[in-house]
C-alpha positions as CSV (number, residue, x, y, z in Angstrom):
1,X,18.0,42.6,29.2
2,X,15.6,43.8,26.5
3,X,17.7,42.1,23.3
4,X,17.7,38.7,25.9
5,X,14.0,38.8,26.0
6,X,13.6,39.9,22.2
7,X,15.9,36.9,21.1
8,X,13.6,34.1,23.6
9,X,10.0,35.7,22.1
10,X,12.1,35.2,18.7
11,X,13.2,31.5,19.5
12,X,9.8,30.3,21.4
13,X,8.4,31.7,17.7
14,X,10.7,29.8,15.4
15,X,10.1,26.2,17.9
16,X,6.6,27.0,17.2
17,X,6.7,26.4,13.6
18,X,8.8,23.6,13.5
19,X,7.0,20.1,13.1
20,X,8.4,16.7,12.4
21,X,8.3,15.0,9.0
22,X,7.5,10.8,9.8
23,X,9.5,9.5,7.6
24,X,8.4,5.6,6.0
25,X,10.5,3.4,3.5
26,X,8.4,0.2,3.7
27,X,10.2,-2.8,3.1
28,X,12.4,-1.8,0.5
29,X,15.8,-0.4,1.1
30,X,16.4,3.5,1.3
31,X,19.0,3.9,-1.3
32,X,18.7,4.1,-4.7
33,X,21.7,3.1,-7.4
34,X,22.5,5.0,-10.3
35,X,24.7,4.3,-12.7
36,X,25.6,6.0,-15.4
37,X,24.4,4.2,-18.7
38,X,20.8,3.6,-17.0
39,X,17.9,6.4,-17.9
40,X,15.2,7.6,-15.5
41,X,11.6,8.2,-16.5
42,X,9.7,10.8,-14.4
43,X,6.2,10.9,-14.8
44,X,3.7,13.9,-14.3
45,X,4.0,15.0,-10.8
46,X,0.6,14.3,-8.5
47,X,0.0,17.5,-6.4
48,X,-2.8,19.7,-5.6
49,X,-0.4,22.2,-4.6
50,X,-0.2,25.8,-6.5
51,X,1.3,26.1,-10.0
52,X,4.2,27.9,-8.5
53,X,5.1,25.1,-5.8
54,X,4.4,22.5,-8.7
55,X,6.9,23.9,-11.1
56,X,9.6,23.8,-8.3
57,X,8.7,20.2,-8.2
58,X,9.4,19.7,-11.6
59,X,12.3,21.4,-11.8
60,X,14.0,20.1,-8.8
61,X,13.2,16.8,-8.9
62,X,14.9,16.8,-12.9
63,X,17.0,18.6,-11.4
64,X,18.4,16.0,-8.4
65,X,17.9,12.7,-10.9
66,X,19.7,14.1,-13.4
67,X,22.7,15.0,-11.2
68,X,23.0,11.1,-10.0
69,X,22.3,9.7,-13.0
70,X,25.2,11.9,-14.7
71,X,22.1,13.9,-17.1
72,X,19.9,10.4,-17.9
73,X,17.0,11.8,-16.6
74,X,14.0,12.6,-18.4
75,X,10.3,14.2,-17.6
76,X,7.3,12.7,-18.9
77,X,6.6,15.7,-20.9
78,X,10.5,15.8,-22.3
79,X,9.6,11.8,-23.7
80,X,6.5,13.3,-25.2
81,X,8.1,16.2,-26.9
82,X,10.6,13.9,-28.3
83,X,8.2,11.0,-29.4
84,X,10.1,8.7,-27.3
85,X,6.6,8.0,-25.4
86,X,3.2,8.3,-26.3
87,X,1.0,8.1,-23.8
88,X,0.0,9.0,-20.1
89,X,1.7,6.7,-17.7
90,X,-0.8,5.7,-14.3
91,X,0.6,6.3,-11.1
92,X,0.2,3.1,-10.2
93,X,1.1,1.2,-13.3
94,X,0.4,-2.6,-14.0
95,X,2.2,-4.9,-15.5
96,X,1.0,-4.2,-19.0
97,X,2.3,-0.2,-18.9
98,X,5.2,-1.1,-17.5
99,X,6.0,-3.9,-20.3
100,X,5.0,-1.0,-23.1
101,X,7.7,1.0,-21.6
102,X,10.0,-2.2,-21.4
103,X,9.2,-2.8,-25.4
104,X,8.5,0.8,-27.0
105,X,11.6,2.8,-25.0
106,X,15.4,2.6,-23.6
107,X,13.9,3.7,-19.9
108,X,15.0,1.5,-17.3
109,X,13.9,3.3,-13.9
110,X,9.8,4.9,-13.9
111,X,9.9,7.8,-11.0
112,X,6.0,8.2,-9.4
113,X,5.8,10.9,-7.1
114,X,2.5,12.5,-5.3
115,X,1.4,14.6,-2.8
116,X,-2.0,14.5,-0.6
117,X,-3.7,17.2,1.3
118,X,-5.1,14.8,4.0
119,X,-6.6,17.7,6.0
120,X,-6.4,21.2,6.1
121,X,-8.4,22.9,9.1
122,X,-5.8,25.1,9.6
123,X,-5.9,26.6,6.4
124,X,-9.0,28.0,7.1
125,X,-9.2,28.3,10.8
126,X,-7.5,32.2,10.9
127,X,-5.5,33.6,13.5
128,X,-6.4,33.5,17.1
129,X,-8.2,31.3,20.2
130,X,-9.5,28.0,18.0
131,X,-13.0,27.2,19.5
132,X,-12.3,23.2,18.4
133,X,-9.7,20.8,17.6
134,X,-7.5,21.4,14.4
135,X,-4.9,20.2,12.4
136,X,-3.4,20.2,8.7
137,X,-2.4,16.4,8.1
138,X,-0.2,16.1,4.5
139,X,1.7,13.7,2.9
140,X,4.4,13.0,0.2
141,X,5.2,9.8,-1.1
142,X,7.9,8.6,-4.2
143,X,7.7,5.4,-5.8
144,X,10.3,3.7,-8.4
145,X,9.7,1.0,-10.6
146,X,12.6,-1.3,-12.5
147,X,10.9,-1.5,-15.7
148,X,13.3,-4.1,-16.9
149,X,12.0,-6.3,-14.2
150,X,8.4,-5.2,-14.3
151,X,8.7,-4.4,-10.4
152,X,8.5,-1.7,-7.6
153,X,12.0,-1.2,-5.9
154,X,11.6,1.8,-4.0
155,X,8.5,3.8,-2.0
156,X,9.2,6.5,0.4
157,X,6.6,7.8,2.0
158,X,7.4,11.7,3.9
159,X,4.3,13.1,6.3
160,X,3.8,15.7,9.0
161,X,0.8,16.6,11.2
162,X,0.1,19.9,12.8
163,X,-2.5,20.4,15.5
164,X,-4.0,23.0,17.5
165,X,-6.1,21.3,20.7
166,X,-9.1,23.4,21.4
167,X,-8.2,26.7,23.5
168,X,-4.8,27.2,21.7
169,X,-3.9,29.7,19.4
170,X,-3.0,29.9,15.7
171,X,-0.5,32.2,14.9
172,X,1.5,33.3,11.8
173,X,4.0,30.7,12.4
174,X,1.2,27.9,12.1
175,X,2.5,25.9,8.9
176,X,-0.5,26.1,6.3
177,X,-1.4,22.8,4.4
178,X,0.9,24.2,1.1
179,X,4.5,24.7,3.4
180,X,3.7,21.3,5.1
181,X,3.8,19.7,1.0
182,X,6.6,21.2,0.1
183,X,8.7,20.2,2.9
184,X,7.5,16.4,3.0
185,X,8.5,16.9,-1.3
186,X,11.8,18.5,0.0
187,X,12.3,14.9,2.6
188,X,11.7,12.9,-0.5
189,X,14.8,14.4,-2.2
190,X,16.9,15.0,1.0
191,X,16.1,11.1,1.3
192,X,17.5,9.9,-2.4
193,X,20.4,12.5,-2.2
194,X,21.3,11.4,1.1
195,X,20.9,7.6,0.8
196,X,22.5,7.4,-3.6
197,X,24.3,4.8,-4.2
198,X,26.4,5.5,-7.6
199,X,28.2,2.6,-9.6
């Protein structure tokens, strides 16, 4: 009876840390098509999240792009090294970066990817009886641009919300600001894996 009651305190634990991830493609479609003589810029990485969690990023997102696109993808920082590109790219790029990427390199996809901290009470807010209404609010969101065409053709945009009314406790399980990032990151690449589309 014991190991029954140990296993339910165990489970009601673990349901207590899970949390959706929204999950938002816009109007554009959620696949992506790789083929196999097209390259893929990936520019700097947005994220206020630790050095750690950002080098995953890095690496994982290289990583997944250059396991569709059969080893044409490139980091920002990799273009740099090897003078293909110069400068800084904006996150949001207008029509002029995008044309110096069409003219000065053989690039044909430009990978944007950011995360935001929207709130983070929770962070803060230690264990225990919360005296006032909390909640760690993040966000993750991908965006591709055909550089060929000058235009956006993908934005995916992964977010979770965890609250705590007034009168409820936080607990270890509580997701912090951090784990919520990383798993809206992880959705983003769940979502391209998932949803390829290889020619």
């Amino acid at each position: 009876m014991k190991k029954y009651l140990a296993l339910l305190l165990i489970l009601f634990a673990l349901q207590s840390c899970y949390y959706p991830v929204k999950k938002d493609y816009g109007i554009y479609s959620k696949s992506l098509v790789f083929s196999k003589d097209q390259k893929w810029l990936i520019n700097t990485i947005r994220t206020g999240v630790d050095s750690h969690h950002r080098e995953m990023m890095d690496k994982e997102t290289l990583k997944l792009f250059n396991e569709l696109s059969n080893g044409q993808a490139y980091t920002l920082q990799m273009a740099k090294s090897q003078n293909i590109i110069q400068d800084n790219i904006p996150f949001q790029p207008e029509n002029e970066d995008l044309e110096t990427l069409k003219n000065t390199s053989d690039f044909n996809f430009l990978v944007n990817i950011s995360t935001i901290k929207v709130r983070n009470d929770l962070d803060t807010s230690g264990a225990g009886e919360q005296f006032t209404y909390q909640r760690n609010e993040t966000s993750a969101i991908m965006d591709v641009y055909d550089i060929r065409t000058m235009k956006k053709v993908y934005s995916f945009k992964a977010s979770s919300l965890v609250s705590v009314e007034k009168g409820e406790k936080v607990t270890i399980f509580t997701p912090t600001s951090e784990m919520m990032t990383m798993k809206n990151f992880r959705s983003l690449l769940k979502s391209i894996k998932k949803n390829a589309v290889k020619s």
